[in-house]
C-alpha positions in Angstrom: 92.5 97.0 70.2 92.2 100.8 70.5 89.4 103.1 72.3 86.8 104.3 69.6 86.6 107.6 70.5 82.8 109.9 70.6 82.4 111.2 67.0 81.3 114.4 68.8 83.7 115.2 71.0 84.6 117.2 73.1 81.3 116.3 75.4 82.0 119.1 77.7 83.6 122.5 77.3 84.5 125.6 78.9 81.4 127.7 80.0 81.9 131.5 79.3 78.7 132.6 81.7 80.5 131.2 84.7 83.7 132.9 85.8 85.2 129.4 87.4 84.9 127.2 84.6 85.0 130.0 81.8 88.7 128.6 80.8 89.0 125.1 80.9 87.1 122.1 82.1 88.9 118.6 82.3 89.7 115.3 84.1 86.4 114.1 85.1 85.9 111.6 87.7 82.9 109.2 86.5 80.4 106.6 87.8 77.4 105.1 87.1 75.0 105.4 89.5 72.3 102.7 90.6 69.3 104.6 92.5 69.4 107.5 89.8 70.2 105.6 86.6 72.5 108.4 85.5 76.0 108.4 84.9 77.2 111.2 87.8 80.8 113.4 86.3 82.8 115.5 88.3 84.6 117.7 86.6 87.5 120.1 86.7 87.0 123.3 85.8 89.2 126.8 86.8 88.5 130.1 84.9 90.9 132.7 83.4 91.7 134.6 86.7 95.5 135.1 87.7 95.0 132.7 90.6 93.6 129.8 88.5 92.1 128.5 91.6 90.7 124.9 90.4 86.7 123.7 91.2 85.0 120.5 90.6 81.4 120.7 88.8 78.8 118.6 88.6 76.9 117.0 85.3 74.5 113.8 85.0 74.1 112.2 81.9 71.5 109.0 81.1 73.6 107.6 78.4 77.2 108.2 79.2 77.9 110.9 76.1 75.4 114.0 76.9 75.7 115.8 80.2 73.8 118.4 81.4 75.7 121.0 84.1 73.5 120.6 87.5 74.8 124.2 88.8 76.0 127.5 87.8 78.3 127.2 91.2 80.5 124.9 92.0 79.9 121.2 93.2 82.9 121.3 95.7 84.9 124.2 96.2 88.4 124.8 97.8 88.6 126.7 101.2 91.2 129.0 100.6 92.3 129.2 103.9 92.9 125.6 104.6 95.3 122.8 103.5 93.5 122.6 100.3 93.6 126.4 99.1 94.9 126.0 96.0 92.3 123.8 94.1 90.5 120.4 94.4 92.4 118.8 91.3 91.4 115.4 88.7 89.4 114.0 91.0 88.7 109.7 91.1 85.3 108.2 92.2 84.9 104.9 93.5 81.7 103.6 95.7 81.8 101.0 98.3 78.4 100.5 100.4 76.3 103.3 100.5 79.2 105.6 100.4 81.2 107.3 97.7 84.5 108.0 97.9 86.3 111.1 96.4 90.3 111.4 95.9 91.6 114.7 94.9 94.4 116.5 94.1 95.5 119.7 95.9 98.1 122.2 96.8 98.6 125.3 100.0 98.5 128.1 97.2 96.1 128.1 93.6 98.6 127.3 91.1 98.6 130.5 89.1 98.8 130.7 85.4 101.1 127.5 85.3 101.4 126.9 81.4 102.6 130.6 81.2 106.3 131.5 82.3 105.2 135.0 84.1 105.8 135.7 87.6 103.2 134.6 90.4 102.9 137.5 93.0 100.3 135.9 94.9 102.1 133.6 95.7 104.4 134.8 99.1 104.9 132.0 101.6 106.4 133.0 104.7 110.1 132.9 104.3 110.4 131.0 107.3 107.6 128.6 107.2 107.9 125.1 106.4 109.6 123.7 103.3 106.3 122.5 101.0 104.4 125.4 101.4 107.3 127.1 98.8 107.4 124.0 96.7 103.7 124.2 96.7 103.3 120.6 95.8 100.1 118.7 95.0 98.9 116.2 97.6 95.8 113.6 97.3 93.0 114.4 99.6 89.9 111.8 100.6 86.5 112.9 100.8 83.2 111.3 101.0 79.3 111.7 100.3 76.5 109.8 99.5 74.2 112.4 97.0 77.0 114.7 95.5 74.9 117.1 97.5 76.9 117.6 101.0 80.8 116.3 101.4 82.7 115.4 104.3 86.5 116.1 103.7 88.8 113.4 105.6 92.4 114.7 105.2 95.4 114.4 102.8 96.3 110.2 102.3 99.6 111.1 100.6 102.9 112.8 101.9 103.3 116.3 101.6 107.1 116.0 100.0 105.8 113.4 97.0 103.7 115.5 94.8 101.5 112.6 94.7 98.2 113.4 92.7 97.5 110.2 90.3 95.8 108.4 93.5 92.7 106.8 94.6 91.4 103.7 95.9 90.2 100.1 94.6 86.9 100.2 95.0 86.4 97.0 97.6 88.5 95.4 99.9 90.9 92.5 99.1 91.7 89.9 101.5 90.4 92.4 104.4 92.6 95.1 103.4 91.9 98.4 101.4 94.3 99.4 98.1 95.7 102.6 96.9 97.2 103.2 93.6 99.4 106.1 93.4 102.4 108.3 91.5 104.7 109.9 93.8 106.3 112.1 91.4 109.7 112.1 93.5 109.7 108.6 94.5 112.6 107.6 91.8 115.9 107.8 90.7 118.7 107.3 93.6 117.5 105.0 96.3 114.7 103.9 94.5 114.1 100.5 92.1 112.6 103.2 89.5 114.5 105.1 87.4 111.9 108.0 86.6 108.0 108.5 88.2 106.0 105.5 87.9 102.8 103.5 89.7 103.1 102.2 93.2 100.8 100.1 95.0 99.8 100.6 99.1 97.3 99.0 101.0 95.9 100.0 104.7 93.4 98.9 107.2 91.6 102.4 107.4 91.9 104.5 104.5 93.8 107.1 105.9 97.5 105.5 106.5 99.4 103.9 104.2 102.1 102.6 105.2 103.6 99.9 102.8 103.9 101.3 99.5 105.4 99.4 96.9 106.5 99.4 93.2 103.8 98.2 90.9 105.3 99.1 87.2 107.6 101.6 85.6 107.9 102.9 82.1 108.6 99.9 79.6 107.9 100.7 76.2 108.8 103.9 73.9 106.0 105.8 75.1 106.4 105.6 78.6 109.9 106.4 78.6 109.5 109.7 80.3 106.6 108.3 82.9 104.0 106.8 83.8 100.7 106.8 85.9 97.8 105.5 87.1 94.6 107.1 85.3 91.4 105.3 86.5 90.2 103.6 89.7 90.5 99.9 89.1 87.2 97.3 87.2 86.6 94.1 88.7 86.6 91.3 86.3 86.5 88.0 85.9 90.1 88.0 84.5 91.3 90.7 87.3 91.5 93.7 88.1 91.4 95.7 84.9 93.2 99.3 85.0 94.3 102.4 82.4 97.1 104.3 82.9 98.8 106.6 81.2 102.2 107.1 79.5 104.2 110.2 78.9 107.2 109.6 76.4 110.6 111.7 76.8 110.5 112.8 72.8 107.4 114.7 72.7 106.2 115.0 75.9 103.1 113.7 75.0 100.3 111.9 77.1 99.3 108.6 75.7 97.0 105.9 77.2 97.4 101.9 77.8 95.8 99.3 80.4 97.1 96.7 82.9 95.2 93.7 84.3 96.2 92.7 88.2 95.7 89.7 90.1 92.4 89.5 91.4 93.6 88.7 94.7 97.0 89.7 94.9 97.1 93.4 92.9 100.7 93.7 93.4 100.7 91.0 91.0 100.7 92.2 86.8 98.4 89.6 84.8 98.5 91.7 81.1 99.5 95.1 80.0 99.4 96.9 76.5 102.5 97.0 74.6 101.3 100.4 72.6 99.0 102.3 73.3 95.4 102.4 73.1 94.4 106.0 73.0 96.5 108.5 71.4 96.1 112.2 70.9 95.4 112.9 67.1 92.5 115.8 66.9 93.0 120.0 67.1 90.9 119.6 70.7 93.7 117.1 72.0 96.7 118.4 70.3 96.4 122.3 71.2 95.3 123.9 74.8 96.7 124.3 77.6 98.9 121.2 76.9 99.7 120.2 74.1 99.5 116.7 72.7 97.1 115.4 76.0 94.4 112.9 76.4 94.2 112.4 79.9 91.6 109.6 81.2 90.5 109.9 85.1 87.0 108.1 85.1 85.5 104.6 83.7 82.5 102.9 83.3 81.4 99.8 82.5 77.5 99.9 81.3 75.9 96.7 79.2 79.3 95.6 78.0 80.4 98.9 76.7 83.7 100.4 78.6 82.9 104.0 78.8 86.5 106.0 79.3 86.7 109.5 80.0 89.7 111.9 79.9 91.0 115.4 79.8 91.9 116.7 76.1 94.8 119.2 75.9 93.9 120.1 79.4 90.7 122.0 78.0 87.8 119.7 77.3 86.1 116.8 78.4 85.8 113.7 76.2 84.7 110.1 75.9 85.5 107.2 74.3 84.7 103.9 73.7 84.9 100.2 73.4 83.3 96.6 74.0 85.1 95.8 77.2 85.0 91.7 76.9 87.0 92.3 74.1 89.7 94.5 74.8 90.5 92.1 78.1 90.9 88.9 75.8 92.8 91.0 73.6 94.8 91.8 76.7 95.3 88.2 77.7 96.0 87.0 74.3 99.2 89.4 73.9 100.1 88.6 77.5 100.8 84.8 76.2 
């Protein structure tokens, strides 16, 4: 079964009147939430300065396809003289209690222009400082808030020398321990039971240190032969723990989308996975941008049977699509047999 995708896509694009999300808005973190009745998106969004520093905006929608912007300024902004400088990247929503929680991807320095090959003079670490502020690798920060309104920023929950930034958290505890699901992009290779970038799997008593990551899946099939990652925070279901991830092949480079099912009370544990893909990029708005050949999911939603599943296209827009969720988990199960 494939993901029907919204006839009218792209459901968010670039706005030209404001300068940080006049270039390119993507990778949306969704949820639905209960006391508003609105589905609540974070999005990406960076404008066509040199620095590309990277934002996160805010847009509520009451039936999961049209959002309406809630601000001409930024929801949650980097400090640009702190840890996270460079940009608050694809962020990941999950709520537990009366609290949600945000992971995000940043770096020390804004990224610059990085699908062009021109030089980057802002970017001038000190020449004896440490090691990762040259490499200017990504690392996954926590946040959390409870009205998208006021943030409080936790720290990094990833290792500075990983370039981890497909992470976030399952969204309750399982037998009294919180999970993480995560793509250390260097994590592979020599010394390591993965050959190229793939998903691992950590758990932690307080959020904050994780100290027992393990390998959860590596590329398998023809489109995940370059790597793979995790895409969207974990659904509870009946069956397990249903999850889509993403494949990049090594012939095209392209980003392509499948689904796993875990053990409900053992994660580590793979139940059902797609053998091909169930999202593809096919249309001018996923094949041409800033990426070529993209569709990029970050956010999910389950509402009145429907999966809702939202993802960056080309690295440029914002779109959704679709399916009836009971269905695509038995045909899950079914090819798992």
């Amino acid at each position: 079964m494939k993901l029907t995708k919204y006839e009218g896509n792209p459901i968010l694009k670039p706005n030209k009147k404001n300068q940080w999300e006049n270039y390119c808005v993507l990778n949306p973190a969704v949820i639905y939430d209960e006391k508003l009745q609105k589905f609540v998106m974070l999005y990406r969004a960076a404008g066509d300065d040199l620095e590309h520093y990277i934002y996160l905006g805010l847009a509520l929608s009451e039936d999961g396809i049209h959002f309406e912007r809630q601000s001409d300024e930024p929801n949650f902004a980097p400090i640009v003289d702190s840890e996270d400088g460079g940009g608050v990247e694809d962020p990941r929503l999950i709520k537990m209690g009366d609290w949600y929680y945000l992971t995000y991807a940043s770096r020390p320095y804004a990224p610059g222009r990085y699908w062009l090959d021109e030089p980057k003079p802002w970017f001038n670490p000190p020449k004896d400082g440490p090691t990762f502020l040259s490499w200017n690798n990504t690392v996954t920060y926590l946040a959390i808030t409870q009205d998208f309104k006021t943030y409080k920023r936790l720290g990094r929950i990833t290792d500075t020398r990983d370039d981890d930034r497909d992470v976030y958290i399952f969204p309750e505890k399982i037998n009294g321990k919180y999970y993480r699901i995560s793509r250390p992009m260097f994590a592979c290779g020599e010394g390591y039971p993965n050959k190229n970038a793939a998903i691992w799997i950590s758990d932690s008593n307080d959020l904050m240190e994780w100290n027992s990551r393990r390998l959860l899946m590596e590329g398998k099939y023809w489109w995940e032969s370059k790597k793979i990652g995790g895409s969207c925070p974990p659904i509870k279901t009946e069956y397990g723990w249903f999850m889509i991830m993403h494949g990049v092949s090594k012939e095209d480079d392209t980003y392509r989308v499948g689904a796993i099912l875990m053990d409900l009370n053992n994660p580590d544990k793979i139940i059902a996975r797609t053998k091909e893909p169930i999202m593809v990029p096919e249309f001018d708005f996923e094949t041409k941008g800033v990426y070529n050949g993209c569709v990029f999911p970050t956010g999910n939603v389950v509402k009145d049977g429907i999966l809702y599943v939202y993802y960056g296209a080309a690295d440029t827009y914002v779109c959704v699509a679709t399916c009836n969720f009971n269905e695509l988990l038995t045909d899950m199960l079914q090819e798992a047999e």
